[in-house]
C-alpha positions as CSV (number, residue, x, y, z in Angstrom):
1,X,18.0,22.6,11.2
2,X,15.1,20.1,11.0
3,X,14.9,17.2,8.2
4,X,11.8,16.0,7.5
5,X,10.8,12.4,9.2
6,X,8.0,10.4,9.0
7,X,5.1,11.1,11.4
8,X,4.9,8.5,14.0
9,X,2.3,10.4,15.8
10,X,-0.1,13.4,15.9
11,X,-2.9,11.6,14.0
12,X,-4.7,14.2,13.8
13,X,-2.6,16.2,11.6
14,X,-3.1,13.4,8.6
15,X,-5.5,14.1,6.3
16,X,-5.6,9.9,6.0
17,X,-8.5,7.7,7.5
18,X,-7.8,5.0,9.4
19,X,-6.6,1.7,7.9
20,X,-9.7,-0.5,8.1
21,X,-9.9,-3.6,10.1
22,X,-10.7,-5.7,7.7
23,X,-12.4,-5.4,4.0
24,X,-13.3,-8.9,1.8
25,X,-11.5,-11.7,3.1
26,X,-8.7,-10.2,4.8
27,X,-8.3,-9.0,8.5
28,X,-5.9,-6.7,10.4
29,X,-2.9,-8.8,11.0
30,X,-0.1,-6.3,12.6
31,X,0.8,-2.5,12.1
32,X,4.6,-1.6,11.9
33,X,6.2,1.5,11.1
34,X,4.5,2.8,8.3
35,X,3.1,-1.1,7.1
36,X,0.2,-2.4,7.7
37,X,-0.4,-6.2,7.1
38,X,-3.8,-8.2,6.4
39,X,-4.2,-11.9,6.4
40,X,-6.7,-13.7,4.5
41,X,-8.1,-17.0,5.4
42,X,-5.5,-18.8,3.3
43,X,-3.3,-17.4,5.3
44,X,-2.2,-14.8,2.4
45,X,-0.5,-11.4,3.4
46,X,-1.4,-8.2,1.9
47,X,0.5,-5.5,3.1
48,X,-0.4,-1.6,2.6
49,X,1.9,1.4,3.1
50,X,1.1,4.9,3.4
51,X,3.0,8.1,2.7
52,X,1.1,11.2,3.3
53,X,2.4,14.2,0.4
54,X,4.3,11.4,-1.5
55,X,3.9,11.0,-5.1
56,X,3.7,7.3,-7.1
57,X,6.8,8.5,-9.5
58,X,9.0,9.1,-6.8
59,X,7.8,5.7,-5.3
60,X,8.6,3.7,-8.5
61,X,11.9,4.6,-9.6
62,X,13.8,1.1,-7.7
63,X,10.9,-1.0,-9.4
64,X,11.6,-2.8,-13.0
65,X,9.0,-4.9,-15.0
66,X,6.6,-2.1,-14.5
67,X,3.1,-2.0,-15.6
68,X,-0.3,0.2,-15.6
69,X,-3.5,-1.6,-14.6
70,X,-6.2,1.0,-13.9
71,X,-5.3,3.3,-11.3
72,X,-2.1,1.2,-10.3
73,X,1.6,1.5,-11.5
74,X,2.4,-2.1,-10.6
75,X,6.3,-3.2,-10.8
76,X,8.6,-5.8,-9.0
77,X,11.3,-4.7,-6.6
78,X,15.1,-6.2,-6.8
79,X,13.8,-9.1,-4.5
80,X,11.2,-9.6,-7.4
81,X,8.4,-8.9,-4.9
82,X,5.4,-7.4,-6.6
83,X,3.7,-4.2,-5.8
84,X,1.4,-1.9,-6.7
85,X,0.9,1.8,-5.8
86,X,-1.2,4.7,-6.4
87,X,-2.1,7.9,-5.0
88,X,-4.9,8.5,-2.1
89,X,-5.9,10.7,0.3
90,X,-3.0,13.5,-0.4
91,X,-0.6,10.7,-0.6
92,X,0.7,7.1,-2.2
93,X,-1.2,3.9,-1.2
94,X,1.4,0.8,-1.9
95,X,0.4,-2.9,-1.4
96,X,2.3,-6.0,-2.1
97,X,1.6,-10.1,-2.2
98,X,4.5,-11.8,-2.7
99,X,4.4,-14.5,-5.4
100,X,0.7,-12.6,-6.6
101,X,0.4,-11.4,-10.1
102,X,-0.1,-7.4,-10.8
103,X,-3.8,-8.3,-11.8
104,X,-4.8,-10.1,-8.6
105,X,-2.9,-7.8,-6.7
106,X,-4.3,-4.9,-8.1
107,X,-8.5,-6.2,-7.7
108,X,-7.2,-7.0,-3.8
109,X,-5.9,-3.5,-4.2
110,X,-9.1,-1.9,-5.0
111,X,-10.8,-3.6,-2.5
112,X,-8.7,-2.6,0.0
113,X,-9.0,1.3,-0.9
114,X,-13.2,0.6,-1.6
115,X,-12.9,0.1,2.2
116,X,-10.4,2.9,3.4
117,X,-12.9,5.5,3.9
């Protein structure tokens, strides 16, 4: 039998658009895995992952100190890092800053999904 795995390839069956290179201060950094990491010119790192069909509840059950801005179920993961995630293009968009508060993180957030077209 087959298990499901995350797509590595075969772009073209993703209904997702391509991660932008760069969108308000930040720029393309690296892509790893499913991560994608932007640098600002403070030399912050915003870093977006993307699971196609995947829903934000089944995302946020590890998180605690969890909060709703907006569009955004923010919450902190058990290294206290914070992230925010919600769902796009037929799947769940999450970004983290580490040592960024939900609100900052989540204007960055929508900033960063203004430009993933």
């Amino acid at each position: 039998t087959t298990k499901p795995t995350t797509q590595k390839s075969s772009k073209s069956s993703s209904t997702a658009p391509e991660m932008p290179k760069s969108f308000d201060d930040f720029t393309f950094s690296k892509k790893k895995d499913l991560a994608t990491t932007y640098t600002n010119s403070d030399g912050d790192l915003f870093v977006v992952a993307y699971g196609k069909g995947e829903t934000v509840e089944a995302n946020s059950t590890n998180l605690h100190d969890i909060e709703t801005i907006g569009k955004w179920t923010c919450g902190k993961d058990s290294d206290d890092t914070p992230m925010c995630l919600t769902e796009a293009h037929s799947g769940t968009v999450l970004t983290l800053m580490i040592d960024t508060p939900f609100s900052t993180l989540t204007e960055i957030s929508d900033s960063f999904l203004d430009a993933w077209k």
